[in-house]
LUMDOGU-157199 format. One record per atom (N, C-alpha, C): residue in one letter; z, y negated, x; residue number from 1. Coordinates in pm, 1 decimal, padded with zeros to 6 digits, always signed. Layout:
BEGIN
- a / Z / Y / X / NUM
...
***
This chain:
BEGIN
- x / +00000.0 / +00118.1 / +00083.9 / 1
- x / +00000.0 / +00000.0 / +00000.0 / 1
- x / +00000.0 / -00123.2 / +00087.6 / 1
- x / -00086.7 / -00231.8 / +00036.6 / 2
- x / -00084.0 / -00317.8 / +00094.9 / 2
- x / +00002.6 / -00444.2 / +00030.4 / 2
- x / +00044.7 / -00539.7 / +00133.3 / 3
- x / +00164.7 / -00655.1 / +00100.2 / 3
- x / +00113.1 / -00692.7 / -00011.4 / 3
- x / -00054.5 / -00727.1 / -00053.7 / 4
- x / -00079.7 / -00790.5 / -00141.8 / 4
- x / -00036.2 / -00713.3 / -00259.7 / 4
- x / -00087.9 / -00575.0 / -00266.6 / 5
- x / -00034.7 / -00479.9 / -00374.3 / 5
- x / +00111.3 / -00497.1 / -00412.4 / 5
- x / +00213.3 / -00532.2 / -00309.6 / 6
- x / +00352.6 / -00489.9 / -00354.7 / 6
- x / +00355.9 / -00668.4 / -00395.2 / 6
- x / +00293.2 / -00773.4 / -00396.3 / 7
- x / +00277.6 / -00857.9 / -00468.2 / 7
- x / +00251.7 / -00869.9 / -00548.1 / 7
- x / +00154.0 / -00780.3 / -00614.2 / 8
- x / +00098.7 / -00785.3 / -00726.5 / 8
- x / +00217.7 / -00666.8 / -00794.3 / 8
- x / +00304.7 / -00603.7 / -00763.7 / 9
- x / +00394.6 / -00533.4 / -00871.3 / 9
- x / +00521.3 / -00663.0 / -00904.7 / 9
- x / +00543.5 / -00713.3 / -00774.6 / 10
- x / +00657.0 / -00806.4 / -00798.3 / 10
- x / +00618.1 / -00969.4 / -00916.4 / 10
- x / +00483.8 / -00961.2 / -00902.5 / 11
- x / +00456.7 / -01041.6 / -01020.4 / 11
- x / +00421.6 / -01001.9 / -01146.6 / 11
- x / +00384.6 / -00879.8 / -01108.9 / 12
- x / +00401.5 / -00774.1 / -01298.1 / 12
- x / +00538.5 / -00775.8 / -01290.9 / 12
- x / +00572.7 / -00722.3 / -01259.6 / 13
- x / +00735.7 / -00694.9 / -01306.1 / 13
- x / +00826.4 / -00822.7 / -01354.3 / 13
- x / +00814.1 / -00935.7 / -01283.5 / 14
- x / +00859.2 / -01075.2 / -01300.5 / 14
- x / +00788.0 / -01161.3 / -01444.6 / 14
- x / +00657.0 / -01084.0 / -01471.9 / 15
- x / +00595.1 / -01140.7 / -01604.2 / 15
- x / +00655.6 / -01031.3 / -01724.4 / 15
- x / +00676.5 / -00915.2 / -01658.4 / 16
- x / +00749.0 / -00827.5 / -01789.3 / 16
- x / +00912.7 / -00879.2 / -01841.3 / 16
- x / +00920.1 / -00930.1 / -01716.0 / 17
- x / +01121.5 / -00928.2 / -01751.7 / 17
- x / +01080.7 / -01081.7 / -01820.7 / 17
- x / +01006.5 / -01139.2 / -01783.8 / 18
- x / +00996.7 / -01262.4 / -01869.1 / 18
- x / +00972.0 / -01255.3 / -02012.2 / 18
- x / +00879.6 / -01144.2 / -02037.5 / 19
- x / +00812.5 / -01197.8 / -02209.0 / 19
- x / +00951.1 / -01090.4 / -02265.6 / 19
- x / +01000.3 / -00985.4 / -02195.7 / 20
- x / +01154.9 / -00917.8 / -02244.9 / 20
- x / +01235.4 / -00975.6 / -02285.0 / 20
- x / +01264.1 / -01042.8 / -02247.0 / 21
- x / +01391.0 / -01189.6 / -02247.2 / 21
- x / +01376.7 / -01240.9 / -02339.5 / 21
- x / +01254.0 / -01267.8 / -02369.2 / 22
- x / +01218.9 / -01394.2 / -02466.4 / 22
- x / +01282.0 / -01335.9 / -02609.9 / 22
- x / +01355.3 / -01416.5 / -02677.9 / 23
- x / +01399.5 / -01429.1 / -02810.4 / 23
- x / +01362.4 / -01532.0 / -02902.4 / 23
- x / +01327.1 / -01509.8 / -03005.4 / 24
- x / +01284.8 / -01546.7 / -03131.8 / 24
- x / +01389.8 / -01642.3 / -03172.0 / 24
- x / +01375.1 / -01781.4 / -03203.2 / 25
- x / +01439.3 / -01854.3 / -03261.3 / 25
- x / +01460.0 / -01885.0 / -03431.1 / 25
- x / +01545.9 / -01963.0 / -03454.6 / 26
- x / +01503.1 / -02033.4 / -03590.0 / 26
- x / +01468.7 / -02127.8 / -03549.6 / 26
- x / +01371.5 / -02188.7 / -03668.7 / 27
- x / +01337.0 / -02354.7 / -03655.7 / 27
- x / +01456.4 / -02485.9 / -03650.6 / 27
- x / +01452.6 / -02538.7 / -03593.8 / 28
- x / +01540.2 / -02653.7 / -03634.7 / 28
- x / +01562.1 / -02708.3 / -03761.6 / 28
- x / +01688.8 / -02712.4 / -03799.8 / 29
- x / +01731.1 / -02740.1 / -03952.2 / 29
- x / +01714.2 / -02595.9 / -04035.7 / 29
- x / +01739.7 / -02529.4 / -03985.5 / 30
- x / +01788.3 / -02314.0 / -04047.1 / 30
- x / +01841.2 / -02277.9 / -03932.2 / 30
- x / +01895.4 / -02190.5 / -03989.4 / 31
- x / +01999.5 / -02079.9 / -03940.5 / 31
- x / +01961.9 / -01940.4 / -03995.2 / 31
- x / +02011.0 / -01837.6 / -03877.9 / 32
- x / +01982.7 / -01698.9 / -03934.9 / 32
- x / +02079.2 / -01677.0 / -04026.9 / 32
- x / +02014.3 / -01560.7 / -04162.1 / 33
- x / +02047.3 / -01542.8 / -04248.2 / 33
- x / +02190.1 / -01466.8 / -04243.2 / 33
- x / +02199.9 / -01390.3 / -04135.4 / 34
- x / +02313.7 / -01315.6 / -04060.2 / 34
- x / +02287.3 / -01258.0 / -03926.6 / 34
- x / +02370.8 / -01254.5 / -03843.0 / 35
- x / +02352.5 / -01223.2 / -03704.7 / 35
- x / +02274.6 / -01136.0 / -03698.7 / 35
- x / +02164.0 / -01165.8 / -03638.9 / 36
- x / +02051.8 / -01100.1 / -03572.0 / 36
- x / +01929.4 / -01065.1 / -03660.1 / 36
- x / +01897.6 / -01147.9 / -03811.5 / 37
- x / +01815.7 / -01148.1 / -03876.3 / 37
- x / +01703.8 / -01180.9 / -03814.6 / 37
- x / +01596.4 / -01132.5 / -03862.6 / 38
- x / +01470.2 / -01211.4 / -03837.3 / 38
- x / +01399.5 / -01327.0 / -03904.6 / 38
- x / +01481.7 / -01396.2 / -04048.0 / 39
- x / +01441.8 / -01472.4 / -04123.4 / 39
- x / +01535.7 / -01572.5 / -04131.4 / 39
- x / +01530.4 / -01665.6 / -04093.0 / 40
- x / +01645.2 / -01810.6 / -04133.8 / 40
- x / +01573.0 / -01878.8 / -04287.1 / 40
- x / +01706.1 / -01926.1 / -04225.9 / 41
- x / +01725.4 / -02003.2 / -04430.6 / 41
- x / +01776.0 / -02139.1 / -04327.8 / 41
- x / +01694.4 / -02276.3 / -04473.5 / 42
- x / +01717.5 / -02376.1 / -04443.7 / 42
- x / +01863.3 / -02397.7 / -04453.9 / 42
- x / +01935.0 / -02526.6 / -04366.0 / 43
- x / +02058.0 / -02518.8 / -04414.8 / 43
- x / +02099.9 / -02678.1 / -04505.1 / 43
- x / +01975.8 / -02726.9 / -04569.3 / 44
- x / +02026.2 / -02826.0 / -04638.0 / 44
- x / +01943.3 / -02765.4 / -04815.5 / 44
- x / +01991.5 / -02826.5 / -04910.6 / 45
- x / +01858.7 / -02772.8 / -05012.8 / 45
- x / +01755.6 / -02955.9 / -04996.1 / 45
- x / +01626.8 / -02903.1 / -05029.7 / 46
- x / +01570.7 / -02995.5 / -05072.3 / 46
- x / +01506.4 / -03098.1 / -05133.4 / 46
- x / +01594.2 / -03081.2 / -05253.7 / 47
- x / +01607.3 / -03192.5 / -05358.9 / 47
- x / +01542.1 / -03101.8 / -05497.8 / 47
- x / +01533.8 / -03147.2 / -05606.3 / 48
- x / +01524.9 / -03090.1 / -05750.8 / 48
- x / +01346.9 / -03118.0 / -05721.2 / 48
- x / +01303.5 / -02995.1 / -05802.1 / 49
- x / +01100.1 / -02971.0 / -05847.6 / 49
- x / +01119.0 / -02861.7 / -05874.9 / 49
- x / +01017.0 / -02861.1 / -05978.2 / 50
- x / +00959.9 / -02738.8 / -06066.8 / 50
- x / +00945.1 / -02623.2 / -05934.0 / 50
- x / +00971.0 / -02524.0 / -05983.1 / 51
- x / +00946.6 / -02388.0 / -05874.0 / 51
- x / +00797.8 / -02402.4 / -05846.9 / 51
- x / +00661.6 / -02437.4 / -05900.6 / 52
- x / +00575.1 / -02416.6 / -05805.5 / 52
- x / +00525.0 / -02545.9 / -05702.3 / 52
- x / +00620.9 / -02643.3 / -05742.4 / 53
- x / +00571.0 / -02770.9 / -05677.0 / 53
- x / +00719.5 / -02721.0 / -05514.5 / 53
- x / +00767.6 / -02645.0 / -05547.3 / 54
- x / +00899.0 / -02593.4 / -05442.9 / 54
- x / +00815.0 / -02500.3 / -05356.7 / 54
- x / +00767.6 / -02396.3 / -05451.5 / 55
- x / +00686.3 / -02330.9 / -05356.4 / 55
- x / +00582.2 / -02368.8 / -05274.7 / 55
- x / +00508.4 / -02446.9 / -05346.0 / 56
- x / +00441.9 / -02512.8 / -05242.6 / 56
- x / +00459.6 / -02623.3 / -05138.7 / 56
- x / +00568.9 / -02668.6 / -05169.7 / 57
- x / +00616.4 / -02757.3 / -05027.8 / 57
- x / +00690.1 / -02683.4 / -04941.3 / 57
- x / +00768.6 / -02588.3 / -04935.5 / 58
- x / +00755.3 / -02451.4 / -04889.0 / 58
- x / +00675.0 / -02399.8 / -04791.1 / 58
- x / +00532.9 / -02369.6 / -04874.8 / 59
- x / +00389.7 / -02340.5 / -04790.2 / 59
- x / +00317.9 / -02425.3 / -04704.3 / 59
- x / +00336.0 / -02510.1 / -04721.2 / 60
- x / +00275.4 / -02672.7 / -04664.1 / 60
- x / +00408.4 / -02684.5 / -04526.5 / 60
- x / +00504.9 / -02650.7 / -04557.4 / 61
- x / +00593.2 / -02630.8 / -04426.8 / 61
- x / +00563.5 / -02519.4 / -04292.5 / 61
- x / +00459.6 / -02434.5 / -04376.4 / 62
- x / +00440.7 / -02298.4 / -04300.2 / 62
- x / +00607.5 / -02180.4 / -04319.2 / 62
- x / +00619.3 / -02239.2 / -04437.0 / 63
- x / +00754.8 / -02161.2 / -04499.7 / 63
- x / +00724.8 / -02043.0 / -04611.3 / 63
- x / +00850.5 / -02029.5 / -04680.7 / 64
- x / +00778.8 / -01977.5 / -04847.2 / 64
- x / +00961.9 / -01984.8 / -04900.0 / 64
- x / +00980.5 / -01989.0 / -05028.8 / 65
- x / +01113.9 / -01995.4 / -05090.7 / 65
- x / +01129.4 / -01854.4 / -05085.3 / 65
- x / +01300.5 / -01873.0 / -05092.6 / 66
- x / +01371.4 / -01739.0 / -05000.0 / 66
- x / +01363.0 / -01637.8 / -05115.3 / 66
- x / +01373.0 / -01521.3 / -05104.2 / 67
- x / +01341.3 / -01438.0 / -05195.2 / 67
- x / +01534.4 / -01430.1 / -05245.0 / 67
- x / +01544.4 / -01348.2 / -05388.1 / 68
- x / +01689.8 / -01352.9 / -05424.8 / 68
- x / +01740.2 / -01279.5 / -05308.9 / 68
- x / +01729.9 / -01183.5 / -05294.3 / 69
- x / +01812.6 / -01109.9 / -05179.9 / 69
- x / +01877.7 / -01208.1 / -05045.4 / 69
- x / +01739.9 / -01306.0 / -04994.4 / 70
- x / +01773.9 / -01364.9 / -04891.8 / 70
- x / +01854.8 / -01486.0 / -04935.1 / 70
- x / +01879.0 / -01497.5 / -05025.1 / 71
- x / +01994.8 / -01664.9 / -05060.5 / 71
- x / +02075.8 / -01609.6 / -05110.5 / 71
- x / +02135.1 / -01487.6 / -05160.4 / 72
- x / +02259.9 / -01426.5 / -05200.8 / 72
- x / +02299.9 / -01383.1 / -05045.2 / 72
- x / +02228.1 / -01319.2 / -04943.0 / 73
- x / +02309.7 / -01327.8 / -04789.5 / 73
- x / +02290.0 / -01426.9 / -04725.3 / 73
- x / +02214.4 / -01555.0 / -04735.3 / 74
- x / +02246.2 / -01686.9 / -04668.1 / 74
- x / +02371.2 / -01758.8 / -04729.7 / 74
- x / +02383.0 / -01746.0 / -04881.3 / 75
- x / +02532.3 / -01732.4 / -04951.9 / 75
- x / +02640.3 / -01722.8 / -04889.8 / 75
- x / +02652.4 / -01569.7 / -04846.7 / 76
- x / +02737.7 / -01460.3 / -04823.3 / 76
- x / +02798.6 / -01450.8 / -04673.6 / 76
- x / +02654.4 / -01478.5 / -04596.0 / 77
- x / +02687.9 / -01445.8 / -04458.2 / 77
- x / +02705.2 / -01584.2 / -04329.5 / 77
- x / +02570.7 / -01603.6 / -04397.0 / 78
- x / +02539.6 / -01766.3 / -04312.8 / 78
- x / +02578.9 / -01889.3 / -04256.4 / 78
- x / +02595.5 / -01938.4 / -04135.0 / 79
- x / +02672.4 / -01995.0 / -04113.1 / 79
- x / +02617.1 / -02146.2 / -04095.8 / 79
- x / +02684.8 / -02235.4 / -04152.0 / 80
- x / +02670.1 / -02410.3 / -04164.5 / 80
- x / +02603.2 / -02473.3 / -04289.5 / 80
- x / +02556.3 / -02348.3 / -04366.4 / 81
- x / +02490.4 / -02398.8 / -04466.4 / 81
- x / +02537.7 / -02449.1 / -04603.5 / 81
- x / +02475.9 / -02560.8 / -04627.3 / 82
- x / +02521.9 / -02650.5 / -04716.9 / 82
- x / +02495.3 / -02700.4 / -04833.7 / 82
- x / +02628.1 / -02674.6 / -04939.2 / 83
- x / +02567.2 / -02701.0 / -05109.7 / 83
- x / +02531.9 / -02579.7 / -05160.1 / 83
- x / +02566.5 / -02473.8 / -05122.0 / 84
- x / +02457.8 / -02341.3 / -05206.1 / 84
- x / +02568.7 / -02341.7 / -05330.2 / 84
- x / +02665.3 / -02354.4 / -05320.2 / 85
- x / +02712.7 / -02340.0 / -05476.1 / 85
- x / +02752.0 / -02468.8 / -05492.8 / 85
- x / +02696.0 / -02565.3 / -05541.3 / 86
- x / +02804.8 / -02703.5 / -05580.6 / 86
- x / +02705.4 / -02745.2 / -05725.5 / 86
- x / +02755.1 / -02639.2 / -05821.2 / 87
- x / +02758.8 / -02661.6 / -05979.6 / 87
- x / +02609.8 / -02730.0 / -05980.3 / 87
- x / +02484.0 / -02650.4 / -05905.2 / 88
- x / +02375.9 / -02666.9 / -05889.2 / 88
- x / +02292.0 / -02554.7 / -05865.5 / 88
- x / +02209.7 / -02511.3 / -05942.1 / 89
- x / +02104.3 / -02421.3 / -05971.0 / 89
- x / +02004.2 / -02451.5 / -05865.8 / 89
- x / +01897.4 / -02294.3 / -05745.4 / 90
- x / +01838.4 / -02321.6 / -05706.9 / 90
- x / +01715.0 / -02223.2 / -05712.3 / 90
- x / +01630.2 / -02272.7 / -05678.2 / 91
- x / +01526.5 / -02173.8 / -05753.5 / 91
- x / +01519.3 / -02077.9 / -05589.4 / 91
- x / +01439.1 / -01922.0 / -05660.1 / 92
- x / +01398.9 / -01875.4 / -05570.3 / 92
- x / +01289.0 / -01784.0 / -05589.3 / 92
- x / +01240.4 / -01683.8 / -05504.7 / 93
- x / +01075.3 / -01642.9 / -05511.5 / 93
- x / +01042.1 / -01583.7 / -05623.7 / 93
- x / +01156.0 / -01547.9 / -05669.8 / 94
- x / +01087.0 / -01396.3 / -05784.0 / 94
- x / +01057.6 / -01520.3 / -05899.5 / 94
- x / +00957.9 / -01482.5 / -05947.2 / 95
- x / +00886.4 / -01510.8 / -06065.6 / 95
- x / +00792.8 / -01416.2 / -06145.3 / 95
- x / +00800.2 / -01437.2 / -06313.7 / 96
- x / +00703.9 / -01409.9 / -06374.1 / 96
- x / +00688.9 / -01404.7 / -06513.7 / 96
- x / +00534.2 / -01433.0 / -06505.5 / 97
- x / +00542.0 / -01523.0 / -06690.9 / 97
- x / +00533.2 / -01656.5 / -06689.2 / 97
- x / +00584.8 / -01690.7 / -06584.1 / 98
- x / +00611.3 / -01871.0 / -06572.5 / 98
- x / +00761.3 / -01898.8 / -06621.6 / 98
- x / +00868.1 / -01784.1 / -06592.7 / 99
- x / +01005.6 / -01761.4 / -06556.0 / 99
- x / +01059.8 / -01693.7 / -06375.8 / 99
- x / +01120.2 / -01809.8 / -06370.4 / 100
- x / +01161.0 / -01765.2 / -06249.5 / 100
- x / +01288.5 / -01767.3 / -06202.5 / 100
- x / +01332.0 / -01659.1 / -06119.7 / 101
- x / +01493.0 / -01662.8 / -06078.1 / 101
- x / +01588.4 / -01778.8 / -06005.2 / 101
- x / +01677.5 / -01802.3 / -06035.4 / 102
- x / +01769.3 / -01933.3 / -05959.2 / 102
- x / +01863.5 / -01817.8 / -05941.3 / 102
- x / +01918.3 / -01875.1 / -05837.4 / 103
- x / +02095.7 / -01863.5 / -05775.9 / 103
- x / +02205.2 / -01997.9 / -05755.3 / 103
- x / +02286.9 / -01964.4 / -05768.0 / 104
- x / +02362.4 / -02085.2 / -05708.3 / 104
- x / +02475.0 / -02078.2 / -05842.7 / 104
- x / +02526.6 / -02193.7 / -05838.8 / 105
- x / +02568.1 / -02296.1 / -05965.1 / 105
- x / +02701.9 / -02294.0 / -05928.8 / 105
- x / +02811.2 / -02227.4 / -05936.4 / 106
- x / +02949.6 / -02244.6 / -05863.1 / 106
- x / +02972.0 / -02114.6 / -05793.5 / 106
- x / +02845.0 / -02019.6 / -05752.2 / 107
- x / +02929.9 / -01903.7 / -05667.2 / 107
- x / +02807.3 / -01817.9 / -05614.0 / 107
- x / +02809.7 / -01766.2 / -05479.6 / 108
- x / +02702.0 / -01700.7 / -05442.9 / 108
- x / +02672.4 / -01535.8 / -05585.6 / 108
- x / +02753.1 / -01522.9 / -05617.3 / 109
- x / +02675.0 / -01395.7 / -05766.1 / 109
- x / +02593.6 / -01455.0 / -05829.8 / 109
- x / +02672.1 / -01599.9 / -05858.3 / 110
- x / +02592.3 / -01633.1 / -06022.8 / 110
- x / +02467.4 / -01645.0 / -06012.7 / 110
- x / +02331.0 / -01609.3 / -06108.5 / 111
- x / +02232.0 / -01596.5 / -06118.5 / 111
- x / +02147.1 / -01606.4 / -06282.9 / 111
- x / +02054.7 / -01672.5 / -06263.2 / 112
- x / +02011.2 / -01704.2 / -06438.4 / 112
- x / +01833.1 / -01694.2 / -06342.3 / 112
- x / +01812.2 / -01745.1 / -06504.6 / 113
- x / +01621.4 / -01763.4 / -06445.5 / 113
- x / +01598.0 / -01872.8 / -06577.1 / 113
- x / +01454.0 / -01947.8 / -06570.0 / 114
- x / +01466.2 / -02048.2 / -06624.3 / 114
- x / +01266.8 / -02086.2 / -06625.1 / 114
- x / +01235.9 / -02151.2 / -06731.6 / 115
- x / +01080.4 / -02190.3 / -06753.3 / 115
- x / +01039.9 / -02251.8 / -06576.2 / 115
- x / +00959.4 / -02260.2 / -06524.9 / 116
- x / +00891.3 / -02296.0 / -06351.3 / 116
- x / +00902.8 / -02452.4 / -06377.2 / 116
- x / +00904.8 / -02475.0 / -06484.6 / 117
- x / +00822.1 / -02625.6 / -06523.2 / 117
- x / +00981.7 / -02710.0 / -06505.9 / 117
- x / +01126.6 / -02645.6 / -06533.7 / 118
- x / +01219.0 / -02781.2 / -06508.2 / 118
- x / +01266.4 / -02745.8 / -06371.3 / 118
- x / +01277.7 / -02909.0 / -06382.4 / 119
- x / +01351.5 / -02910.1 / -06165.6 / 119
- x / +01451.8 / -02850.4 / -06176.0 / 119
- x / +01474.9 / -02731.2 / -06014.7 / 120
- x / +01606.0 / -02735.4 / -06011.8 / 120
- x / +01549.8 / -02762.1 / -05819.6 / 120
- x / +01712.6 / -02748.7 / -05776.7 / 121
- x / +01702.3 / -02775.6 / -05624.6 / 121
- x / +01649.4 / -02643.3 / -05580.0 / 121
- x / +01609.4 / -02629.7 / -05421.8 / 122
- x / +01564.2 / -02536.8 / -05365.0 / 122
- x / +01594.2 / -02528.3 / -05196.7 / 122
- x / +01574.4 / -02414.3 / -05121.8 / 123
- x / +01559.1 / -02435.1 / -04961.9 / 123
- x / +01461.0 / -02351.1 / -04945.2 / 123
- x / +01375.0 / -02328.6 / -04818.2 / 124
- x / +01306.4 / -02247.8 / -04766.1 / 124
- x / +01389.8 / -02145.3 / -04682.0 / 124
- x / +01266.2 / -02070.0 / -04658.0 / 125
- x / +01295.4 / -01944.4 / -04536.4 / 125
- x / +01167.6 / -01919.3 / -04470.9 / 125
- x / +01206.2 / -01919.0 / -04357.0 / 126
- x / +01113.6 / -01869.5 / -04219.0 / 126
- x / +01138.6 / -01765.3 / -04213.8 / 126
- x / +01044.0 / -01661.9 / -04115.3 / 127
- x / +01073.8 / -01640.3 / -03992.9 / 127
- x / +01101.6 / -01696.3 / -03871.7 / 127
- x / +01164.0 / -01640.5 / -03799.8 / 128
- x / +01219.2 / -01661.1 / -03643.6 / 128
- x / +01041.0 / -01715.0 / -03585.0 / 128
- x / +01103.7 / -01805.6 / -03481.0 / 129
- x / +00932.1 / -01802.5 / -03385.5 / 129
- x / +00968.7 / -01801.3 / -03245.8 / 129
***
């Protein structure tokens, strides 16, 4: 083997331990849903709209609204996040018919669903990048 060869392993090896290392963040302004999720949840809500005018500012974020599962453990588990129960309804993904599910209102259980068309508040969810 030549020096150049054992150069060329010490810079493979130095590009492997690099992209290894690398960890997946949340975006700024979310938090993971629970230690070591792959999906963060925003940690503010962002104001009252009809669920598809939510969803789509959402999408336009390169987001999508959190599905029920994921805002009953951003609820439950999540840490810094703010307002999920303060006697305020928030919408989330499941829909259908032009009824769609909320959570919130004074407790991470409570849960109703409601016509798309009246505002309630909302947050997004990512993935990690």
């Amino acid at each position: 083997a030549t020096s150049s060869d054992a150069t060329d392993a010490m810079l493979d090896a130095a590009i492997d331990a690099s992209i290894d290392s690398y960890v997946p963040l949340c975006p700024s302004g979310t938090t993971e849903l629970t230690v070591g999720s792959d999906t963060c949840i925003e940690l503010t809500e962002r104001g009252n709209d009809t669920w598809t005018n939510a969803k789509t500012i959402c999408v336009g974020l390169g987001r999508r609204l959190c599905t029920d599962a994921e805002w009953f453990l951003g609820c439950t588990d999540a840490v810094a996040i703010v307002d999920m129960i303060d006697l305020g309804w928030e919408w989330v993904a499941e829909e259908a018919g032009g009824v769609a599910a909320k959570r919130g209102d004074n407790q991470c259980t409570a849960m109703s669903s409601h016509v798309i068309t009246d505002p309630y508040e909302f947050r997004c969810c990512v993935a990690k990048s």
